[in-house]
Structure formats: structure tokens, C-alpha cells
N, C-alpha and C positions, 0 to 999 in steps of 0.2 A: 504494500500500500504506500501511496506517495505519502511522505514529512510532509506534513504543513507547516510553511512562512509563516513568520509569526510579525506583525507590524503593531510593535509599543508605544503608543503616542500619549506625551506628559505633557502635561501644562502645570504652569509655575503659579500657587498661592489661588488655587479657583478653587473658591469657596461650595462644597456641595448643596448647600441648603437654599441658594439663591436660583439655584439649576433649573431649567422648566419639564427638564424629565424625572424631577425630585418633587416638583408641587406647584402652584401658581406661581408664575414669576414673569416679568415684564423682557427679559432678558431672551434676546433673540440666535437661536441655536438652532438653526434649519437641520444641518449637514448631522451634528452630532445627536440631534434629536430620530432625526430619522434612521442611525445607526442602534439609538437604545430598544428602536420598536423592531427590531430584528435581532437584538438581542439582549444576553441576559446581563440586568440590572441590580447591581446591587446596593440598597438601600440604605447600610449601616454602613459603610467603609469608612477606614479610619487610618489615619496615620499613624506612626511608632514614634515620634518626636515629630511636633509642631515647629520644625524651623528648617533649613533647606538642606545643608549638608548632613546632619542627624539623618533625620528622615528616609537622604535617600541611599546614602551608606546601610540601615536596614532594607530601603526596598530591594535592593541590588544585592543583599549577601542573607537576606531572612532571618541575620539575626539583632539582638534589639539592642538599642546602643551601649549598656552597660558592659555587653557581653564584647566588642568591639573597639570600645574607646572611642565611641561616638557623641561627645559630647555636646559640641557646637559648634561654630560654623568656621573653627581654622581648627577642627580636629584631625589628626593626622591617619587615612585610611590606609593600616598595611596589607601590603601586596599580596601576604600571604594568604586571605580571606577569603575562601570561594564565593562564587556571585553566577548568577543565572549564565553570565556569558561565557567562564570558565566550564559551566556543565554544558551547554548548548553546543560550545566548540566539542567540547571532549564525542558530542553526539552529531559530529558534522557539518553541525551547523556553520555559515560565514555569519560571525557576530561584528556588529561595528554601531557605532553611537553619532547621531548629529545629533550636537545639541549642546545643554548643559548637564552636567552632573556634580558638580562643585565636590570632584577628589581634590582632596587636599595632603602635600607629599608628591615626593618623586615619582611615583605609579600614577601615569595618568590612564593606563588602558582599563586596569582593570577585567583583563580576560576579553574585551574587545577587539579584534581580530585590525581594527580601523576605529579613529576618532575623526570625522567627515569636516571638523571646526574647529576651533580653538573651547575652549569655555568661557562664557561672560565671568566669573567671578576667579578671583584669586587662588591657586591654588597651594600659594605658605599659611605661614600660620601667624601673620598680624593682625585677622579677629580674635584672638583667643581670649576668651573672658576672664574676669579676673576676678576671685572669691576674697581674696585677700584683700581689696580694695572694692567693698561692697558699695559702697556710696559713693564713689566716683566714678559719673559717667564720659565713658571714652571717647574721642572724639569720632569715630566712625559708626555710633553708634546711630539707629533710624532717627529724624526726628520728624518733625511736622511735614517741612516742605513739599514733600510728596499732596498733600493733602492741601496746602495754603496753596498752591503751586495748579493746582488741576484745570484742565479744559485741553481742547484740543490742538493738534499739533499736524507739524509736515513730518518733522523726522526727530528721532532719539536714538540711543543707544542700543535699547529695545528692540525699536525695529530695525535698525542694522542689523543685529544677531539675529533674529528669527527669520531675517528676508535668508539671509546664508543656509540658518539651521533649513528649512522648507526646502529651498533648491538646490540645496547638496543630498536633502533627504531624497527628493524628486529624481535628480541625476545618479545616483545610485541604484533605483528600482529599472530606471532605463541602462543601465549599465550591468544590472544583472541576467535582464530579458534580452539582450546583447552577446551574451556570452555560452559559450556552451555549457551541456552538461548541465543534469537538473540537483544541483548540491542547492539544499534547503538555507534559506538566512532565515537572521533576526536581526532587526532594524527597529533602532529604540531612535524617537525622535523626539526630542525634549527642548522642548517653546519654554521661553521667560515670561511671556506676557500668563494670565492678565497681572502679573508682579508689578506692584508699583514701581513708579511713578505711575500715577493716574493721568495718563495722560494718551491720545490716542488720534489717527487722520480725522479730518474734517465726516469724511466717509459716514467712519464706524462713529463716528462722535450723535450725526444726525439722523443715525437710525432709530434713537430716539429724543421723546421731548421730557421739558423741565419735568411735565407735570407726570408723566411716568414713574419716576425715579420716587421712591419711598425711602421717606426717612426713616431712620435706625431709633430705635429706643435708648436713650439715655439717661441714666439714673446720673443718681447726685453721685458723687465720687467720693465723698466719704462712706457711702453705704460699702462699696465694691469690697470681694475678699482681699487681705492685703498683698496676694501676689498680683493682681488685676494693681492693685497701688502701684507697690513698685515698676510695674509696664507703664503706666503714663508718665512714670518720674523717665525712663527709663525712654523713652523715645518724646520727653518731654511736654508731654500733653496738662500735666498736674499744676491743677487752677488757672487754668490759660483755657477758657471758651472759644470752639472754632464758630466762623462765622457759617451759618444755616446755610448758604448758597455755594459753599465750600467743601462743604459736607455734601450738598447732593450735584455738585460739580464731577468729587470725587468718584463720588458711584456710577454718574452717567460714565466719566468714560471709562471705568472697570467695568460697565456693563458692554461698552463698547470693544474693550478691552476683548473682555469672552466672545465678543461678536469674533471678532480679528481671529482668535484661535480656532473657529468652528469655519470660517471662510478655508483655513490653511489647510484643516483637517479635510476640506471639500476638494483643495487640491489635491493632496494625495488618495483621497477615495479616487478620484478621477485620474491618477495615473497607475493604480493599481488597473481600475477597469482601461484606461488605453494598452496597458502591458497584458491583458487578459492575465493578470495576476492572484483575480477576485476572489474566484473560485478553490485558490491554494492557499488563501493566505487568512490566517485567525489574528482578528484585530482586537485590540486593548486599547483602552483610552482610559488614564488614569491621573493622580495630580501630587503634586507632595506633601502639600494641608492647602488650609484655605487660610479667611481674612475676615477680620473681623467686621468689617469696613464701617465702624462708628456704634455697632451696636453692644448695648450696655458703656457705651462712651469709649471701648476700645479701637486700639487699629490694629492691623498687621496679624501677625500670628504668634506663638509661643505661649499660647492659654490652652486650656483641655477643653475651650465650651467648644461644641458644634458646629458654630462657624470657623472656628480655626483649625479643628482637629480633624471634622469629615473629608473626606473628599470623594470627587468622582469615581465611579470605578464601573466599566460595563466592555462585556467579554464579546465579540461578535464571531459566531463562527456558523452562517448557516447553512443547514444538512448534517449539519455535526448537533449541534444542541439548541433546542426548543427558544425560542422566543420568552424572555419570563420573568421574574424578579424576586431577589432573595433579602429575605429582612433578616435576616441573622447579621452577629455585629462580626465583620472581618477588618483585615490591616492589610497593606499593602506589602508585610512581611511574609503575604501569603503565597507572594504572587511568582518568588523564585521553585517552590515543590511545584505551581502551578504549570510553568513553563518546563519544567523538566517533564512531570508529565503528559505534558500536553505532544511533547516533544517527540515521547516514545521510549524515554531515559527511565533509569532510576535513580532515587537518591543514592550518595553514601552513606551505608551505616552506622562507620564511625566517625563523623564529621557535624556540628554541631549545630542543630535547626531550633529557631521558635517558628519559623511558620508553615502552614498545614496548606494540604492543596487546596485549590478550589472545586477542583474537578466534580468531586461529589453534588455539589450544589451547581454545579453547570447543567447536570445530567436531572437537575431533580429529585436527586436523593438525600437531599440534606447536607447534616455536618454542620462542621462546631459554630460557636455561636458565642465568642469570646474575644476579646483583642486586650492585649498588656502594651503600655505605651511608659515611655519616661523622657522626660525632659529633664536637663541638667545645665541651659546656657540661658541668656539676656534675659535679666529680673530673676531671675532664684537667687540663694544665696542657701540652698540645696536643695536635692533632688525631690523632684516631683511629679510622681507616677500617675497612674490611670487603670482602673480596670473598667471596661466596659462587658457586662452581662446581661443578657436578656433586657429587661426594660430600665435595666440602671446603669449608672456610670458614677464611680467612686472614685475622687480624686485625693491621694496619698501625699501629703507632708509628715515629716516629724518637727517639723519649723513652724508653718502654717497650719489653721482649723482643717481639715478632711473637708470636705464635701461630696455631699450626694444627689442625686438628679434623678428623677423618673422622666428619662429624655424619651421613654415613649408616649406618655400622656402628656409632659413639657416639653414640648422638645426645641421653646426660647430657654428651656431651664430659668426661669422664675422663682420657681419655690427650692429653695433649699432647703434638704429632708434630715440632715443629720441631728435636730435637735426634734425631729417630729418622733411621739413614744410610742406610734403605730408600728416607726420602723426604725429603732432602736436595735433590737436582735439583727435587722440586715448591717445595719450599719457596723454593727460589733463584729458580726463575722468577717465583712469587709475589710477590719481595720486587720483582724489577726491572720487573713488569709496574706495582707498585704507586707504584715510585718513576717509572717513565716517565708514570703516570696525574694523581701529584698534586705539586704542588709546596708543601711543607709548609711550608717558610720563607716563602714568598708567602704562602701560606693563614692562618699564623701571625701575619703581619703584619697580617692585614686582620682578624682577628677580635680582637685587641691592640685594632686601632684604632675598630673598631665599640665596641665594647665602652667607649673611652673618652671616645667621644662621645656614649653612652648614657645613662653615668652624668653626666656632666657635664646631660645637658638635664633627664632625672628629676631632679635635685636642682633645677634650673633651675626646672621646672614647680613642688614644693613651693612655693612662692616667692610670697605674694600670692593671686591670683584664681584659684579651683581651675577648670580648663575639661575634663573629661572627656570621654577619647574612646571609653566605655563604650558600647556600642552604646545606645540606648532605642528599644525598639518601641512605636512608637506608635497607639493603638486609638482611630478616630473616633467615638464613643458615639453620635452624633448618627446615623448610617448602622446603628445595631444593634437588635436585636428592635425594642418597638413605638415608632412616633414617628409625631407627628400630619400630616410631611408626607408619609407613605406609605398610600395604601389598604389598609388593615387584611385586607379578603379578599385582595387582593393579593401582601402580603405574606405573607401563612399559607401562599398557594398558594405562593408560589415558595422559600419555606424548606420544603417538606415534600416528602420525596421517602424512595420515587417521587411525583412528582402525582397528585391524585387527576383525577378526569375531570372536564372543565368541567361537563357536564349535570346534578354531584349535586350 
């Protein structure tokens, strides 16, 4: 039986809950909407850490950042880590990445056979947070301007990278229906948008209007738990009111933003079908957390509520599995047993997993129904886990109050249930399963000490001769369009496809 291609498409900070194949939303998703009604959806998906490099250092190796030294966003990802692309090559696969992945460290493959771009973000260690110096904020730390700053634009940063990541992703799928030989790939394509800056073309800006845009719920900021405190000191929002038109500035073009990434997602559905690729190929379309974007007076991500923690997550593979949607809570740590899998592979034995397949629930037969999450970087001042269960979600400090949420009957989480004496015994269980789970003085210790051996080598590397371990993809020009060592018909003939017939 032929390997099915597998085509991984991420987007950066898109918030699940705003989604219109998640519930009413104003946010317009033609391409990706009509990819959810053909297949399966799932409904609870969650991230392993709410912030980019954590996050995706678990999606890419299934296990959860404690386990990895996945701290925060200049944590150092070593090489020696299995990751879906590792297992996929070992199974034939050609693996390669356009896009972002923010490894941070001299590995920038990561088992990726090809990296098709560079990465938008740094890949040393001069974010690395600092515990030791709890209250003072860094200077590259987020702050408003994204947000005071918003409306729309001709060009950014932004869409530099993703205009590359798309047509290098594009030029690949035509570079592989070019070649001979039916060796199966995996092609992970990973978009920045809708990552702030809020800001986005005239285009996607007026695909919608002011009065679309809903505003966020905002409490009073003294109410808020005191790690939601620390994030507003922390990207400097604390007692400083934004201006209302600012706020839904911001949202329109994040909504335009997701517009942007579902337009791109429509290019490559469309060069899968120009490549008659369609029919071989099982698509993913998943995200790294979301954004809070003003509600409960938050931005950004690095909280456990809903808007920061869910993301996207919908499997398309039809003729292989049913149309359909799963309310069970999953992580996107699921998603490397998933690809293996789905692959034809097996795991390793002795090689060390948190995450479960999905397969089971692709096929309609259930499975688990659980995600463990921990975050350890901007605004802690220690670690602070997550279990999500059936209709709850239990959020774990030993610094901080716990909280708990009935995010199936809440699911703005409103009511906070840990002093309710209905549900008291859950909460207790919660806290002792949580503490039998993690050992936070250990964990503590070791992100203390990561951390102070980070900074110490970044300031180290300032130092003399700059050696970057920025990815550089490198283009042989000498092997591209015309050159005098290649037979000219030749060459026409085997870039143009389909071929034409020898005899004309």
C-alpha cells in the first residue's frame, strides 16, 4: 500500500476559541473551514507550554518541557532528542521544514532532512529568563506597542517570512512531483502570522468592519490571579488603560491576520491539487497556543486560560477516516506517536514519550482524554503546570493559589471553583495527583540553573568573533534554471510538468 505524505501546517499564536469551526465567530476562514468539514476536529486541543519555543520543542519531540529543558524561549534544544522527523526519516520519509521552529542551539535540523528558510527568531540564548532577578523587566521583553501600534499595513517582517515560508513550501511540493521515484515526504510548514504585531495588508484589514470586531471582557486588574499580575507588569500593561479603539484595532487585524493564514493554507491546498498530490497526502493544520487578545484584560500568551492554551488542531485524511469531531482534551504532544503511526512506523520502546496517538480517535474509537502542560518562563517566578481532565482544568502552583475551571460548562472560565465545597474532594485530588506528578523544588532547581548557565555563555558569545547558529539555507545557483552544463531541451523537459510527450 502506498505511504501517505503527510502536509503539517502551523500557525503562530491563533487562538482556538475565536475559530468559526470552534463556534460563532466573525473571523473569516473559507479554505480552513472547508478543510474541518472533511475532517476530523478536535475540540479540546491544547498546548504543553503557552509560549513558542517550549511548546514547540514538545510538539516536535512528544515530550513535555520538564522532561527536555524546555523552559523558555532561548532554551537550548539538544540534538540528541528524537522528534517526528528523526522517526519519519528512519521510515523513509524526505522530512524538511519551511518555516519557523525557534531551535535554539547549534542543531538547527532537528532530524529535518532540509530547512527551506532561515527562522524568524533567534536561535542563542539572549531570551533567557531570569529567576534571580524577578522584578526586573528585560528589555526585550513584549510590551504594549504591538497593541498601541495596530491597523493596517503594506509590508513587515511578518510578511517577509511567511511570503518565503509559502513559496518555498509551494516550490518544494512542485519539486517533488518533478522528481522521480515515489519516496513519501513530510513537509511541516510553519507561518508566524497571526503572531503579533497586529498588524496586517489593507486586503485582509477590510475584510472586515469596526462594528464586527467584539470587544474582550475586562475585569479590574486587581481582581486577576496574581500570575495574570505579574503578565501585565511583565509586558507592561499594569495600570496603564488601553485606548477602546486600540483594542479593537488590534483584533480586527488579528482577525485579518487568521484571514492571511487560511488565504496561504488555500495556496497550498491548490498546489497539492495542481500536483495531483491530494489524494496521497494527510493534512494537519495545527498552532503553538493562542492569544489572549484583551480578554480578562490580558495579551499574548503564557497563561493556562483557553484563549492562550487551546489551539487549532484538525486531521484531514479522506477515504482514510470519517468526517467528525472529538471532545476529548489532547496536546499537540500527541501529535509525534500520531505521525509515526500514521506513517506505518513504530515507536521505540525504550525511548521516552508523554504523548499518545491520535489514531484511535481519528478512527472513532476513542482514547484518552487528558493533557499535562507546564510552563516555566515570562511572569513565573516558578513553575506552573496544568492538568486538563474531562470537564476541568486544574492549574498547579506551589507559589501561586491553584485554580480550577469547569471549562466545559465555563468555558470564558468565570467562576473559579477551588474554594467552591461542592468541589472540594476534586480539587484535593487535583492538588495530590499534581504534587505526586511533579517535583517542583527539583524542577525549580534545574530551570534556576539552566537559566544561569545560559546567560553566562550569551554574554560569553557577545565577546569577540560573532559565530551564529542562525540557520542559513543554502541555494546552489549553479544547479538552477539555465546553465551551460545542462541540455537546454533537457532541462525544459524535466522542469515542466506534467511533460509534454517526447514525439512533439
Amino acid at each position: 500500500m502506498k505511504r501517505k505524505n503527510i502536509l503539517f501546517i502551523m500557525a503562530d499564536q491563533m487562538a482556538a476559541p475565536m475559530l468559526p469551526f470552534y463556534g460563532p465567530s466573525p473571523i473569516k476562514l473559507p479554505n480552513l473551514s472547508r478543510l474541518s468539514e472533511q475532517g476530523v476536529v478536535f475540540d479540546a486541543a491544547y498546548c504543553n507550554s503557552p509560549l513558542c519555543a517550549p511548546s514547540r520543542f514538545t510538539l516536535v519531540s512528544g515530550q513535555l518541557p520538564s522532561k527536555i529543558g524546555a523552559y523558555d524561549n532561548a532554551a537550548d534544544f539538544p540534538a540528541d532528542i528524537p522528534t517526528y522527523a528523526h522517526y519519519l526519516r528512519r521510515l523513509g520519509y524526505r522530512t524538511a521544514l519551511s518555516g519557523k521552529m525557534h531551535f535554539c542551539g547549534p542543531d538547527q535540523l532537528h532530524g529535518y532532512e532540509e530547512r527551506l528558510t532561515s527562522d524568524i527568531y533567534p536561535a542563542d540564548y539572549g531570551w533567557a529568563v531570569n529567576w534571580d532577578e524577578p522584578d526586573v523587566r528585560p528589555s526585550w521583553y513584549h510590551n504594549m506597542s504591538s497593541v498601541l501600534q495596530a491597523g493596517p499595513c503594506v509590508r513587515t517582517n511578518q510578511l517577509d517570512f511567511d511570503e518565503e515560508v509559502v513559496f518555498k513550501a509551494q516550490q518544494y511540493l512542485f519539486d517533488h512531483i518533478r522528481e522521480d521515484g515515489d519516496q513519501p515526504f513530510c513537509l511541516t510548514v510553519s507561518m508566524t502570522h497571526p503572531h503579533d504585531p497586529y498588524t496586517i495588508p489593507k486586503a485582509f484589514w477590510d475584510l472586515y468592519d469596526e462594528a464586527d470586531i467584539p470587544l474582550p471582557t475586562t475585569p479590574d486588574q486587581h481582581s486577576l490571579d496574581p500570575h495574570s499580575q505579574r503578565l501585565l507588569k511583565v509586558y507592561d500593561l499594569w495600570d496603564k488603560p488601553l485606548p477602546v479603539d486600540k483594542i479593537r484595532d488590534a483584533r480586527r487585524a488579528y482577525f485579518g491576520a487568521c484571514s492571511y493564514i487560511d488565504a496561504n493554507v488555500g495556496k497550498l491546498l491548490q498546489t497539492l491539487d495542481d500536483c495531483g498530490l491530494t489524494d496521497d497526502t494527510i493534512i494537519v493544520f495545527s498552532g503553538d497556543h493562542g492569544d489572549m487578545l484583551g480578554e480578562k484584560g490580558l495579551w499574548y500568551k503564557m497563561h493556562w486560560f483557553e484563549m492562550a492554551a487551546r489551539v487549532p488542531l484538525l486531521i484531514s485524511a479522506p477515504g482514510q477516516f470519517n468526517a467528525g469531531r472529538v471532545g476529548a482534551a489532547v496536546s499537540t504532544a500527541d501529535l509525534l506517536p500520531t505521525f509515526v503511526e500514521l506513517a506505518g512506523g513504530s515507536l521505540e520502546p525504550d525511548l521516552p514519550l508523554d504523548g499518545r496517538s491520535l489514531v484511535p480517535h481519528l478512527r472513532g474509537q476513542g482514547g484518552h482524554d487528558e493533557v499535562f502542560g507546564e510552563y516555566m518562563a515570562e511572569g513565573t517566578v516558578s513553575p506552573l503546570m496544568m492538568i486538563r481532565r474531562g470537564a476541568f482544568k486544574f492549574i498547579y502552583s506551589e507559589t501561586d493559589p491553584c485554580l480550577l475551571f469547569d471549562v466545559d460548562n465555563d468555558p470564558r472560565e468565570e467562576e473559579e471553583l477551588s474554594q467552591s465545597p461542592q468541589h472540594r474532594q476534586l480539587f484535593d485530588d487535583f492538588l495530590a495527583e499534581a504534587r505526586a506528578r511533579w517535583n517542583i523544588p527539583a524542577i525549580h532547581r534545574e530551570v534556576l540553573e539552566s537559566q544561569r548557565r545560559r546567560r553566562f555563555v550569551a554574554e560569553a558569545l557577545t565577546i569577540g568573533k560573532l559565530k551564529s547558529w542562525d540557520h542559513q539555507p543554502l541555494v546552489d545557483a549553479s544547479q538552477q534554471y539555465m546553465r551551460n552544463h545542462i541540455d537546454l531541451d533537457d532541462l525544459e523537459r524535466k522542469a515542466r510538468y506534467p511533460q509534454p510527450c517526447q514525439n512533439q
